[in-house]
LUMLOTI-483427 format. One record per residue (C-alpha): residue number from 0; residue in one letter; z, y, x. Coordinates in pm, whole numbers, m for minus. Each point is the difference from the previous one (the first is absolute). Layout:
<recs>
 num residu      w      v      u
 NUM      A      Z      Y      X
...
</recs>
This chain:
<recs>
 num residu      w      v      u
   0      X   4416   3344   m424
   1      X    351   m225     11
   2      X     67   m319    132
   3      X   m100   m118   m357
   4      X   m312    130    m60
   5      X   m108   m116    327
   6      X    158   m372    m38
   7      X   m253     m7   m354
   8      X   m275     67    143
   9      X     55   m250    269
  10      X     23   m210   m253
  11      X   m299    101   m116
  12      X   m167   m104    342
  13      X    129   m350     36
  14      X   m105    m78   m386
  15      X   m377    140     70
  16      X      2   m202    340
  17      X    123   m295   m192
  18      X   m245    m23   m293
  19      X   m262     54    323
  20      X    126   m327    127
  21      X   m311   m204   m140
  22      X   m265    285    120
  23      X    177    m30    312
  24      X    m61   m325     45
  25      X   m326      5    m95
  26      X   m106    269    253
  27      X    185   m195    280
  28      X   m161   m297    m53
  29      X   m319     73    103
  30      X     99     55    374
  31      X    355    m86     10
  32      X    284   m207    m79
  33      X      4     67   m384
  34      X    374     77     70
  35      X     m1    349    m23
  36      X     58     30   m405
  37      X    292   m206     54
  38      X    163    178    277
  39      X    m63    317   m147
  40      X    184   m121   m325
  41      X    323   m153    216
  42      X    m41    361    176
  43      X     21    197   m350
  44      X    254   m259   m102
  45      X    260    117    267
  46      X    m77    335     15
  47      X     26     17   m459
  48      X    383   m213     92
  49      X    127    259    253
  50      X   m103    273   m187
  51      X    198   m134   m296
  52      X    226   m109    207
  53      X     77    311    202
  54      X    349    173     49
  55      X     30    349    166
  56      X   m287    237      0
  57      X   m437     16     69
  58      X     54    m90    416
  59      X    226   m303   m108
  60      X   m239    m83   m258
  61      X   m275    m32    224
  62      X    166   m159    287
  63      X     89   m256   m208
  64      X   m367    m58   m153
  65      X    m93    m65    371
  66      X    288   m220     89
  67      X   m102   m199   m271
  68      X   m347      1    124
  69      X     85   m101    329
  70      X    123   m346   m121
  71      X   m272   m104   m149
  72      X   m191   m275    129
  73      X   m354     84    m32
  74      X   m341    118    133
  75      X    m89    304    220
  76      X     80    259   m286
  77      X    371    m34     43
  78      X     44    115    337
  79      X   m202    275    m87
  80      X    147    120   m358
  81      X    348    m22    173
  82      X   m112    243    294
  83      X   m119    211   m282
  84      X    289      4   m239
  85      X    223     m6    260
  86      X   m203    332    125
  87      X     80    164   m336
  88      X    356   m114    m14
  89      X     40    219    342
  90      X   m148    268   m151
  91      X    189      8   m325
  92      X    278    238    m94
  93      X    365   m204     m2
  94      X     60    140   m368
  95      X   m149    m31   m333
  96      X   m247    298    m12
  97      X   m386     30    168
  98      X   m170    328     12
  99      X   m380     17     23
 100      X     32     72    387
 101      X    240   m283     28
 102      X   m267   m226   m147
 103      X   m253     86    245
 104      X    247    m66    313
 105      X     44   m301   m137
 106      X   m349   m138    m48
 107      X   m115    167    323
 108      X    284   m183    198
 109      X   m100   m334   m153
 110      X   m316     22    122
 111      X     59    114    335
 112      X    221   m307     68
 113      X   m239   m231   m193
 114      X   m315    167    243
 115      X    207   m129    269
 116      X     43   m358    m44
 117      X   m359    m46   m181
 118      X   m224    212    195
 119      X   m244    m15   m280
 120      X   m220    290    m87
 121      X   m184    107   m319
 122      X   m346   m205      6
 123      X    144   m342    217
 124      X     66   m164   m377
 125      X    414     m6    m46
 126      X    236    164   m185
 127      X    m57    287    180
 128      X   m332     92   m198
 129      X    278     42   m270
 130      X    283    129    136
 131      X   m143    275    261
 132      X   m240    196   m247
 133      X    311    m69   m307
 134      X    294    193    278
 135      X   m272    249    108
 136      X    m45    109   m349
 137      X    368     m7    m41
 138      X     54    234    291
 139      X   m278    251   m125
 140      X    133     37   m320
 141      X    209    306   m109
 142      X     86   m133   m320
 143      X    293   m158   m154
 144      X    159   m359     71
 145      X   m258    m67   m347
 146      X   m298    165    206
 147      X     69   m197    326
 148      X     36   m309   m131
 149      X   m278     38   m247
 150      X   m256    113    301
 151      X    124   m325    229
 152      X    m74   m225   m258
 153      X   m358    134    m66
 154      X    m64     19    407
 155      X    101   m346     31
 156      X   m147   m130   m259
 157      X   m355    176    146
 158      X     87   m151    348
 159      X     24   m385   m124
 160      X   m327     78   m171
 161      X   m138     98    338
 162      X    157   m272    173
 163      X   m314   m214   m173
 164      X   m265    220    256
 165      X    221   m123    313
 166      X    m40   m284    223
 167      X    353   m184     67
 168      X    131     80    356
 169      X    321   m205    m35
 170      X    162   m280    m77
 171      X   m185   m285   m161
 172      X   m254    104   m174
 173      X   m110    178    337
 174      X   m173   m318     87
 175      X   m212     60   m313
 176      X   m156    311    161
 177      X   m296    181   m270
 178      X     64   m288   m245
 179      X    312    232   m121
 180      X   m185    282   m100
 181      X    m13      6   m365
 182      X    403   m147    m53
 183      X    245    215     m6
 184      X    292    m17    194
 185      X    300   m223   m141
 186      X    233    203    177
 187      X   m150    305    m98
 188      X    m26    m50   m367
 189      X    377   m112     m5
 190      X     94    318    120
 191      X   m208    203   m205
 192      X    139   m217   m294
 193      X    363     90    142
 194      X    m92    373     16
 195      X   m190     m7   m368
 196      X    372    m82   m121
 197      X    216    273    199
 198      X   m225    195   m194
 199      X    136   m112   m300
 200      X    386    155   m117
</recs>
């Protein structure tokens, strides 16, 4: 995969997580600040500009995507989708090309540095429920760049669908206790929506 292919699908991502932004909403209304569709779309927004944007090769790319992040003024997902861009960008190759090993580093990186500022694990109701089973998959796969991406997007998708069973354990919504189960996670469906389009070349 080039610098390219990789910058479409990306693409790809911030549209899905954009035509989300009403679902979003709707999800995060019900226990908390019915902000999160709108974040999520400034989030896409900067990430779709740098991409576009971007001079020098995939690293580059991707550092910029989470510089632009970073200025955003916003809700709790910004600190966090910065950590874990920013994890990828560290990860990434300095030129134009990504192998299917190079892939995995990548997406295993960015979650290691996003474990570490979140703490969240797979069942307290974040992003996590998403993201964890979507970089697992990832990592188990011995496919191509295709393959990987292609398993992710189905994991994550499977682990915001879960997220409905949990009871929240942070932020707001935590206050809510049982009355969550049955609502997804906002946070998780936006990054299952972001993973359904790096699925897509």
């Amino acid at each position: 995969m080039n610098k390219d292919e990789l910058a479409s699908r990306l693409k790809n991502a911030c549209s899905a997580v954009i035509a989300a932004q009403d679902e979003l909403t709707e999800i995060d209304s019900h226990f908390g600040d019915a902000d999160h569709g709108v974040t999520m779309t400034k989030i896409a927004e900067a990430v779709e500009g740098a991409v576009g944007a971007a001079q020098g090769g995939i690293k580059a790319m991707l550092e910029d995507s989470a510089m632009e992040v970073m200025m955003i003024n916003g809700g709790s997902a910004v600190p966090l989708w910065n950590t874990w861009l920013d994890g990828l960008a560290e990860a990434a190759p300095e030129g134009d090309e990504l192998d299917a090993e190079g892939l995995k580093q990548m997406l295993g990186h960015a979650l290691e540095e996003l474990a570490a500022l979140s703490k969240a694990k797979v069942g307290d109701k974040t992003m996590m429920d998403a993201l964890i089973p979507a970089t697992e998959a990832a990592l188990a796969c011995q496919g191509s760049e295709d393959d990987i991406f292609a398993a992710a997007a189905k994991a994550a998708l499977e682990g915001a669908e879960a997220s409905r069973n949990f009871v929240s354990k942070f932020g707001r919504a935590r206050s809510y206790g049982e009355a969550t189960i049955g609502t997804p996670d906002a946070g998780a469906v936006s990054m299952s929506r972001f993973f359904a389009g790096l699925a897509e070349k």
